[in-house]
C-alpha positions in Angstrom: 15.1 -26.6 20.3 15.2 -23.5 22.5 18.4 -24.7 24.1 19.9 -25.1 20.9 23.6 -23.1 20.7 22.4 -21.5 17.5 19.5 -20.2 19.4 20.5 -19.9 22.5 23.5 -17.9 22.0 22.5 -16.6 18.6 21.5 -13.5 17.4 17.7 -13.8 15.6 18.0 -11.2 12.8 14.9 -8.6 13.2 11.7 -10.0 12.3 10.4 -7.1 10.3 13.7 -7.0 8.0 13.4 -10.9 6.9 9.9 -10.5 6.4 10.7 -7.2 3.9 13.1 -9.2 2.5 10.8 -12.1 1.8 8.1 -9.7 0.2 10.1 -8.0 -1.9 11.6 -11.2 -3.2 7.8 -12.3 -3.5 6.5 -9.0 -5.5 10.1 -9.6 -7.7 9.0 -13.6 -8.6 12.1 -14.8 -6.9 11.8 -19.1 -5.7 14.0 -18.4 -2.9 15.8 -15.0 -0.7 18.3 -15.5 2.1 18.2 -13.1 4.5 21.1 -11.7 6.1 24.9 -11.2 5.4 25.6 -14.4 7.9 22.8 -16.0 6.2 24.2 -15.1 2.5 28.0 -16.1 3.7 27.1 -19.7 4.9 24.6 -20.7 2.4 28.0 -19.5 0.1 30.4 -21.2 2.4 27.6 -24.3 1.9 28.1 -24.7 -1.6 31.9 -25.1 -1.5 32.7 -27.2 1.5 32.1 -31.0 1.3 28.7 -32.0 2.5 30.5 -33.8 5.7 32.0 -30.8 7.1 28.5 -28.9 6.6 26.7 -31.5 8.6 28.7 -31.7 11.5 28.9 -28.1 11.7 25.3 -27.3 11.7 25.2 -30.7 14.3 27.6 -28.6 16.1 25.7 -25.6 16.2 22.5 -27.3 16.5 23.5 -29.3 20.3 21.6 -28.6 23.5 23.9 -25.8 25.4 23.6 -28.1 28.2 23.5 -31.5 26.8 20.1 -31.6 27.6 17.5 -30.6 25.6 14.5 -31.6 27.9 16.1 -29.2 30.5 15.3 -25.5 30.4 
């Protein structure tokens, strides 16, 4: 999964941020936070393109850069 193009050529967002984030959606009673303007945009985007074009995408994103995972 390392060699995933998301990963690979993504940009993490800072630990300490998501996990602020997450607590103060904790101490606040909230089910669910997403972290991140990217984040916030495609979980938006999600919701109104059809479930097809969603899958392939994140199959997309989610290929070995290399076409080989087992490789590193």
């Amino acid at each position: 999964m390392t060699r995933a193009k998301n990963v690979a050529e993504g940009q993490a967002a800072p630990a300490a941020g998501v996990a602020q984030d997450g607590y103060k959606a904790l101490m606040a009673g909230e089910h669910r936070v997403i972290s991140g303007f990217k984040n916030k945009a495609q979980v938006t985007a999600s919701n109104i393109i059809p479930n097809e074009l969603v899958a392939a995408n994140v199959h997309k994103q989610s290929a070995p850069v290399n076409g080989d995972e087992r490789s590193k």
